[in-house]
VMD Tcl script that draws the C-alpha trace (Angstrom):
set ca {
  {4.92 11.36 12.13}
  {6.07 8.39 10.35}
  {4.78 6.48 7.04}
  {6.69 2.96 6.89}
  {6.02 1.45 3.64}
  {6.58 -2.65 4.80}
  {7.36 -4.92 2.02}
  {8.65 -8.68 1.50}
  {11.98 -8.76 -0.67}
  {15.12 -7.21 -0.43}
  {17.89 -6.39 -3.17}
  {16.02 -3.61 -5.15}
  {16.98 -2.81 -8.71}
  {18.84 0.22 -8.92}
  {16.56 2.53 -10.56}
  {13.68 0.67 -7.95}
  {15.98 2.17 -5.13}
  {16.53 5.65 -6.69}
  {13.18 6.14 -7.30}
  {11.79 5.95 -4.15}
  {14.61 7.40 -2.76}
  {13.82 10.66 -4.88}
  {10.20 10.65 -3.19}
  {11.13 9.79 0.53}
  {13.23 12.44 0.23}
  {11.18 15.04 -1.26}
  {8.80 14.68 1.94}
  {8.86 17.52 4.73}
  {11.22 16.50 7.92}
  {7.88 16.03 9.84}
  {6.61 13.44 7.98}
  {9.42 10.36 7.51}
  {8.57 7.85 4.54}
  {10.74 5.01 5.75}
  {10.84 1.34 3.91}
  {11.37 -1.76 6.07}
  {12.47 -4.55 3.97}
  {11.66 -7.78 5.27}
  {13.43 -11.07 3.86}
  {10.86 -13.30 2.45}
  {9.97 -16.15 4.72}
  {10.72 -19.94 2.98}
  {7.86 -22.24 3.79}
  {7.88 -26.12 4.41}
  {6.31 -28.02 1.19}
  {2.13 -27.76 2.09}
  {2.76 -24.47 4.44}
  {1.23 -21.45 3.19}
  {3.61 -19.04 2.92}
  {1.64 -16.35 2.94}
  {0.61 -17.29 6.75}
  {4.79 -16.52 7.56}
  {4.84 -13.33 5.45}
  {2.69 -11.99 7.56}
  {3.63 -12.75 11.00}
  {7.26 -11.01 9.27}
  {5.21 -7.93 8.70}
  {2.71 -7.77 11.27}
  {6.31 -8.08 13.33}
  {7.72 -4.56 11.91}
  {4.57 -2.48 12.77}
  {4.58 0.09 14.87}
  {1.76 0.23 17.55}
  {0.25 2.22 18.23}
  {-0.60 2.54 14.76}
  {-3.01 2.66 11.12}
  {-1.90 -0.28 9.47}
  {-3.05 -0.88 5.91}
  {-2.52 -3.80 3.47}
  {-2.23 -2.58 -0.04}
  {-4.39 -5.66 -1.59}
  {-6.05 -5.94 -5.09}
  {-9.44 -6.32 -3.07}
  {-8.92 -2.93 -1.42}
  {-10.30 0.07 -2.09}
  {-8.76 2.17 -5.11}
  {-8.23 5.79 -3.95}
  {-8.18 8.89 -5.57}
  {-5.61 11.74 -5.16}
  {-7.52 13.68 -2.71}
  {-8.97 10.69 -1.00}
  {-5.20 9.88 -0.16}
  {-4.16 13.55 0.78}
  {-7.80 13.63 3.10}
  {-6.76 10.46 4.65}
  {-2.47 11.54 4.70}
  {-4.22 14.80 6.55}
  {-6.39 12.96 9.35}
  {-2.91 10.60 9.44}
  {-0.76 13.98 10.08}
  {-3.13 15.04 13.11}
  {-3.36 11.84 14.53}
  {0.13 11.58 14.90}
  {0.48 7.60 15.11}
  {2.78 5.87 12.90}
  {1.13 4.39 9.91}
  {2.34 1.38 8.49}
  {1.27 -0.19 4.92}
  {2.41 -3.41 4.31}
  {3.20 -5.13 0.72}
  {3.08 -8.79 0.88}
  {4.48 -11.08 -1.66}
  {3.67 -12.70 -5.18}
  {0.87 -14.46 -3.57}
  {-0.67 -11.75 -1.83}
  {-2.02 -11.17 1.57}
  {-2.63 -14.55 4.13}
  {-6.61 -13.45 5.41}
  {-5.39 -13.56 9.04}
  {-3.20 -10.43 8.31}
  {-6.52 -8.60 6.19}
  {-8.33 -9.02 9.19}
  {-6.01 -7.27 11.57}
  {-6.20 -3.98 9.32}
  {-7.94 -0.94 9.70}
  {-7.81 -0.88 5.75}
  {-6.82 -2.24 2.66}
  {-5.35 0.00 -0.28}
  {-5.58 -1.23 -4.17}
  {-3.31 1.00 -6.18}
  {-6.00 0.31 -9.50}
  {-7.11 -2.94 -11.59}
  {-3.73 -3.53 -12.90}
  {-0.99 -5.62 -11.60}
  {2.17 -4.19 -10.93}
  {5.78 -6.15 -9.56}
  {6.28 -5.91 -6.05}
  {9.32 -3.62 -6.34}
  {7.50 -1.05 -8.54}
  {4.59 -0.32 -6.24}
  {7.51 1.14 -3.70}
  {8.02 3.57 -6.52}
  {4.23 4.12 -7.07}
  {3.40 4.37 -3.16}
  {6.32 7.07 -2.48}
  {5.34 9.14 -5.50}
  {1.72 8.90 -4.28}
  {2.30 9.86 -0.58}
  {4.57 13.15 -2.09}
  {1.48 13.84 -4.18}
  {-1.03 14.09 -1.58}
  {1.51 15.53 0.56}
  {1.83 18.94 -2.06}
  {-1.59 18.75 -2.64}
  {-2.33 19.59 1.25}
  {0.42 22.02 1.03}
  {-0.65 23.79 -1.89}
  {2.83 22.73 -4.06}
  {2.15 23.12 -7.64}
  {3.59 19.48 -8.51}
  {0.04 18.42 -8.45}
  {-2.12 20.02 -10.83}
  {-5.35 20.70 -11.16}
}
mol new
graphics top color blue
foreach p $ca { graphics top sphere $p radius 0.5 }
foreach p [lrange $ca 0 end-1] q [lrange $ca 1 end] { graphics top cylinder $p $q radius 0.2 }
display resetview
């Protein structure tokens, strides 16, 4: 099964990089964290951007597949409500594909073609960071199903 974290920019910092790196790789061979970077889309003066960022995403899913914006309007999920849904993920089997827009969030076309929509919390965080955050939260849920001791009780 495969998680593909979608997100607009490219050219991470360094220590943006190795720290998801050091998560995606943590995760068992049978579930691949993969990033897609997608160039951010430069809009005609009046165009909403937003509107071209996600036809760029919405492009890079896989289908069949869950695909869930993470949005500031979303739902905020707990550790164990992300390893119950990482769990009905694993025996589904289909690709699942969450997609990080850009400084100006999500167009409402793309919302709509969700199944979901994922806030990490009240706070705002760069772009580049929540690929840190995301990975770190997928390996968590992922050792809590397992019974790994890096999350604790």
């Amino acid at each position: 099964m495969e998680i593909r974290l979608i997100a607009i920019g490219r050219s991470m910092p360094g220590w943006v990089a190795e720290g998801w790196l050091e998560y995606a790789r943590r995760m068992p061979p049978r579930l691949a964290v993969n990033l897609v970077e997608v160039a951010a889309p430069r809009g005609r003066a009046g165009e909403d951007v937003r509107a071209l960022e996600a036809e760029a995403l919405l492009a890079r899913c896989r289908e069949p597949g869950v695909t869930i914006a993470l949005d500031e309007a979303g739902g905020a999920w707990s550790t164990r409500e992300l390893a119950a849904r990482l769990d009905d993920w694993m025996m589904d089997g289909d690709p699942v594909n969450l997609l990080v827009g850009g400084a100006g969030g999500h167009h409402p076309d793309l919302l709509a073609r969700c199944r979901q929509t994922w806030s990490l919390g009240p706070l705002t965080f760069p772009h580049m960071l929540v690929r840190v955050l995301v990975a770190e939260q997928l390996y968590r849920a992922w050792t809590l199903l397992s019974g790994h001791p890096y999350h604790r009780e």
